[in-house]
PAPA-325399 format. One record per residue (C-alpha): residue in one letter; chain; x, z, y. Coordinates in pm, whole numbers. Example, Ala and Ser with C-alpha at 12.3 -4.5 7.8 and 13.67 -1.06 7.14 Angstrom:
BEGIN
NODE  res  chain      px      pz      py
NODE    A      A    1230     780    -450
NODE    S      A    1367     714    -106
END
This chain:
BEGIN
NODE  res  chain      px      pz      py
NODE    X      A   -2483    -490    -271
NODE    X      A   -2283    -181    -217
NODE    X      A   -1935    -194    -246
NODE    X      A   -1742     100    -439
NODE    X      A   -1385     233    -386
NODE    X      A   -1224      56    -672
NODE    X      A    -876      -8    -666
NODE    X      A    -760    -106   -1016
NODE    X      A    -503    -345   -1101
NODE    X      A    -341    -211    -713
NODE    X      A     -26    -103    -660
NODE    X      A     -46     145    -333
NODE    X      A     273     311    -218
NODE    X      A     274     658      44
NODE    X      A     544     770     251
NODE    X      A     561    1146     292
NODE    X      A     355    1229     -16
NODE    X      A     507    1580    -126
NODE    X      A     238    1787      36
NODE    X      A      11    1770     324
NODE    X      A    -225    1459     392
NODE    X      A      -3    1232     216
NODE    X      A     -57    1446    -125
NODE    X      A    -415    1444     -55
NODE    X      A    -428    1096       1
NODE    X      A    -184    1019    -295
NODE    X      A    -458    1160    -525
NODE    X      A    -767    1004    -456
NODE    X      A    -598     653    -467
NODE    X      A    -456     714    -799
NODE    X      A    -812     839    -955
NODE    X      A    -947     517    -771
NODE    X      A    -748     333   -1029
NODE    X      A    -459     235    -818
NODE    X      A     -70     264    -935
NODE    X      A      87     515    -647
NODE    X      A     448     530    -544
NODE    X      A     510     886    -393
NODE    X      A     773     897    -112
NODE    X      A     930    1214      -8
NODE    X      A    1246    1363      34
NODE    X      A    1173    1675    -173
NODE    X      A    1172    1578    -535
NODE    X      A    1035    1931    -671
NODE    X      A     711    1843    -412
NODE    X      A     670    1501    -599
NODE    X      A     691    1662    -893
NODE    X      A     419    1844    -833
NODE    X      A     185    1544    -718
NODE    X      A     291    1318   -1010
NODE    X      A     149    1588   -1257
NODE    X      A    -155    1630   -1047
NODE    X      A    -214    1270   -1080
NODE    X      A    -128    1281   -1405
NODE    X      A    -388    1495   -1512
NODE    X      A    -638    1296   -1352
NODE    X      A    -532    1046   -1604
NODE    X      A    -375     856   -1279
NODE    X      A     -29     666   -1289
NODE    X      A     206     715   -1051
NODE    X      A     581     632    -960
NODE    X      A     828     889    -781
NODE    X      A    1093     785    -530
NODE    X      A    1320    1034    -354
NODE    X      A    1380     894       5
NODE    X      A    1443    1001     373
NODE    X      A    1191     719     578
NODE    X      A    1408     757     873
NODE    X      A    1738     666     640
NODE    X      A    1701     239     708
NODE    X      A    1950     177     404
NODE    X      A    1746     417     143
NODE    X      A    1454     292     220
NODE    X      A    1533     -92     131
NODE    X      A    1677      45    -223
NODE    X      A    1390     201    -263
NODE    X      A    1175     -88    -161
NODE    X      A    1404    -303    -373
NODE    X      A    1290    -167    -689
NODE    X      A     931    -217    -636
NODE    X      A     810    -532    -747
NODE    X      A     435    -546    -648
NODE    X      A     238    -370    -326
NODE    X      A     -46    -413    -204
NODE    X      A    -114    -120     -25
NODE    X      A      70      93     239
NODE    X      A     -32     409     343
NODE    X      A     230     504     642
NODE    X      A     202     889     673
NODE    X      A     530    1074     697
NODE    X      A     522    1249    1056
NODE    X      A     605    1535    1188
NODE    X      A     509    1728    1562
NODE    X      A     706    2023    1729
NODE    X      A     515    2060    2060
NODE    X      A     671    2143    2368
NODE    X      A     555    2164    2741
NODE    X      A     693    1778    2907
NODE    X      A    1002    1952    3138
NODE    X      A    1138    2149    2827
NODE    X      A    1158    1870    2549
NODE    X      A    1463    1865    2401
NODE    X      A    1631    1565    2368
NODE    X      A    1699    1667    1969
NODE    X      A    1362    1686    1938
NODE    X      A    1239    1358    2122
NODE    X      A    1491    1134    1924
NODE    X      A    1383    1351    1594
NODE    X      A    1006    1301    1655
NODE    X      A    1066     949    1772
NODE    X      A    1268     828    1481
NODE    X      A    1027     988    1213
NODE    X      A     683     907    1377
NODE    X      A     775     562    1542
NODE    X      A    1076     382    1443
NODE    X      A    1044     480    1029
NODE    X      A     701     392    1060
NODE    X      A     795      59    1228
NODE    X      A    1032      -8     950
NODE    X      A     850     147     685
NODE    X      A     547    -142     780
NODE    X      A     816    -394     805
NODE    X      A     970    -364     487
NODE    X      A     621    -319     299
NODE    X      A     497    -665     506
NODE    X      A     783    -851     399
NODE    X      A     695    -728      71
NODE    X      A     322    -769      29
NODE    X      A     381   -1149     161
NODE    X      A     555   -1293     -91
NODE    X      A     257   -1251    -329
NODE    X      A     174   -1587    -431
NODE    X      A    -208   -1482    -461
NODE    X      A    -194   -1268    -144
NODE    X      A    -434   -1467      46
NODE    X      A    -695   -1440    -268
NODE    X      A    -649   -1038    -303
NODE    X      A    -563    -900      11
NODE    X      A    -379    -615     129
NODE    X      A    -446    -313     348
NODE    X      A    -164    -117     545
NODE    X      A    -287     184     688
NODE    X      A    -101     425     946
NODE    X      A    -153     773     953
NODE    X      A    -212     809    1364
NODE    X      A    -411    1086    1539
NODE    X      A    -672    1136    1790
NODE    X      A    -339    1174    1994
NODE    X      A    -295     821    1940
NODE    X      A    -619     765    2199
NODE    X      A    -586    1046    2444
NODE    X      A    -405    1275    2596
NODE    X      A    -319    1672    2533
NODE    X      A     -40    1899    2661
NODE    X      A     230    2002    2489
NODE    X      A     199    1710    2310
NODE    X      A     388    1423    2520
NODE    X      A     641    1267    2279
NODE    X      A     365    1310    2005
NODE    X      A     138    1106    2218
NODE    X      A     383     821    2316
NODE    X      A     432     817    1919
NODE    X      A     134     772    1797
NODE    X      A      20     538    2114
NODE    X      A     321     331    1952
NODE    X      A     157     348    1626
NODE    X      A    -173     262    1776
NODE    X      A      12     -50    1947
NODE    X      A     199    -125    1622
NODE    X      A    -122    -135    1427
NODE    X      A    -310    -411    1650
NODE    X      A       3    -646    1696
NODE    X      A      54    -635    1318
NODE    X      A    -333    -697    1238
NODE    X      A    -278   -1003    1414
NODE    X      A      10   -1091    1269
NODE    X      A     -97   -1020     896
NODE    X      A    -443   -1156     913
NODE    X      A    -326   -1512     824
NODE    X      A    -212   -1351     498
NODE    X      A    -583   -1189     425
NODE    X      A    -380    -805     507
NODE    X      A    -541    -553     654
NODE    X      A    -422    -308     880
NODE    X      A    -583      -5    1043
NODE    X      A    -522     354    1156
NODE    X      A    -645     670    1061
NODE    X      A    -719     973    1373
NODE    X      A    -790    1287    1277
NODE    X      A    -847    1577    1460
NODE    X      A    -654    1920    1349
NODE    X      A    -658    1910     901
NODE    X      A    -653    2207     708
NODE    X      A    -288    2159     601
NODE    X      A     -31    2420     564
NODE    X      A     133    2378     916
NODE    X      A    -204    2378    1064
NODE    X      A    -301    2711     919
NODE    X      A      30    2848    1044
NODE    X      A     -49    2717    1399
NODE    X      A    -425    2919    1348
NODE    X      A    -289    3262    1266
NODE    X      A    -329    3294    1655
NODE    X      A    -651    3277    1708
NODE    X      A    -690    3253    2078
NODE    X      A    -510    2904    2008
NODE    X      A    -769    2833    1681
NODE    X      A   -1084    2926    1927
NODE    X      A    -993    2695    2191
NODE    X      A    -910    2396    1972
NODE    X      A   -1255    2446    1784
NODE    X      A   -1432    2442    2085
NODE    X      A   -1316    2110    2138
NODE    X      A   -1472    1955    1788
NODE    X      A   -1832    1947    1839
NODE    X      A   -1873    1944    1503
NODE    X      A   -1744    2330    1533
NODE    X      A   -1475    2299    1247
NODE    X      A   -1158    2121    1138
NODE    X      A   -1095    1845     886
NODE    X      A   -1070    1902     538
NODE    X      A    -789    1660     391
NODE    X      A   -1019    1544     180
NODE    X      A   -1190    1404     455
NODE    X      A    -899    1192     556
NODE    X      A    -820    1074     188
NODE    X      A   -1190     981     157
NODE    X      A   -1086     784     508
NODE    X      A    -809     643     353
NODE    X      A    -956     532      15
NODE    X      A   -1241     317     238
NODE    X      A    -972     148     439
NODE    X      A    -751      88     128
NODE    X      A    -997     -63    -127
NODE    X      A   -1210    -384     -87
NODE    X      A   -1514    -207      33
NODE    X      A   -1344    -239     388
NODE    X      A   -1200    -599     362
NODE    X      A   -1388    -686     724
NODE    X      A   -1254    -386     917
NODE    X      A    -865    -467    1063
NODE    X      A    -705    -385    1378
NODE    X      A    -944     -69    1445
NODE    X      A    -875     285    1450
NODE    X      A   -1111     510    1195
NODE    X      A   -1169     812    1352
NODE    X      A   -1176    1150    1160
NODE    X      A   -1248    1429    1467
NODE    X      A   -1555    1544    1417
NODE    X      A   -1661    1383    1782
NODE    X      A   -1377    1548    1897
NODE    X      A   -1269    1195    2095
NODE    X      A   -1678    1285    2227
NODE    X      A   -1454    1463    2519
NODE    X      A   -1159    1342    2696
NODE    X      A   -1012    1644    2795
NODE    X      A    -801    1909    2626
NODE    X      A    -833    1705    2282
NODE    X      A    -680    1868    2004
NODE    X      A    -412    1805    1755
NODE    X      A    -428    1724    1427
NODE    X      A     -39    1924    1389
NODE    X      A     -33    1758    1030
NODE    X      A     322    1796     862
NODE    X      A     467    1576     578
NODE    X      A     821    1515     529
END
């Protein structure tokens, strides 16, 4: 019998959820019958999404919080009583050629896209745990990686070693989570039509030769990686763990000069 998306009576929270992939994903989940938490650190952008899902006759709960801030995250994580979904998006890129990386940027990049993330998972584990009924429901934790995450590109090096981390991260903690029935996978796009992406595109000898990369001849639509998302969240995946789910339109088909995804949350 075919499984559907259904995620009623789940509690799903998503780090930077103002805009970008994380509002797309934020959506979906909440229409799927799930109760979101929306993490950002721009209330007015949360907002937004809350009356989005609102109208979708959705519920949803708002925090304000910087991921990379250790001590707001575990108040914000204090005041939620239930999870049993994660999805771990907030990330950020600012490509450079290797000898010119700053070392601002490398400890910004690195703190946002590998060490929040790491705690981010942490806290949400210790969390999703304690359910007494855990091992009967499940739980899915899914990380917001990249095709980046499985090859190379340059301009991209402290991107890469990120999301290589997150890739890393993902398969130790499937292991370690399994025991308690909770899920945990990754999500690779190739370049999504969010707003930093369309900035990036304005020069088009840049767009060109990125397309010509995706044999599919386009880029991602974030619904496309919410749809992703939504599979890997609800039930209807509850055999897939420690995998990557790629969403690069056989972009990973080559292994040289792989594009970015460039997606931007805060």
């Amino acid at each position: 019998m075919l499984k559907k998306i259904n995620l009623k009576n789940k509690t799903a929270l998503v780090t930077g959820a103002g805009k970008g992939l994380g509002k797309a994903c934020s959506i979906p989940l909440a229409e799927a019958g799930a109760k979101v938490i929306i993490l950002s650190r721009t209330k007015s952008d949360l907002i937004k999404v809350k009356k989005i899902i609102k109208k979708t006759k959705g519920s949803s709960q708002l925090f304000v919080c910087d991921v990379t801030n250790l001590d707001d995250l575990k108040k914000v994580l204090g005041k939620i009583s239930r999870l049993d979904i994660l999805v771990n998006n907030a990330g950020n890129n600012r490509p450079q050629h290797f000898t010119k990386v700053s070392q601002e940027n490398m400890e910004y990049l690195t703190n946002l896209n590998m060490k929040a993330a790491f705690n981010v998972a942490q806290l949400c584990s210790q969390k999703m745990v304690k359910a007494k009924n855990r091992k009967k429901i499940g739980g899915s934790i899914i990380h917001m990686s990249s095709q980046l995450g499985r090859v190379g590109c340059e301009g991209r090096n402290v991107y890469n070693m990120n999301k290589f981390g997150v890739e890393g991260l993902s398969r130790g903690m499937a292991c370690e989570l399994a025991p308690y029935n909770i899920r945990v996978n990754t999500i690779c796009p190739t370049f999504v039509e969010t707003p930093m992406v369309k900035k990036f595109f304005k020069n088009k000898k840049f767009k060109n030769k990125m397309l010509k990369n995706i044999p599919l001849g386009r880029v991602a639509k974030e619904s496309d990686v919410a749809t992703a998302v939504a599979f890997l969240a609800a039930d209807s995946s509850e055999m897939i763990t420690g995998t990557s789910l790629l969403v690069d339109g056989g972009c990973l088909l080559y292994t040289s000069d792989a594009a970015d995804e460039e997606d931007s949350v805060d």
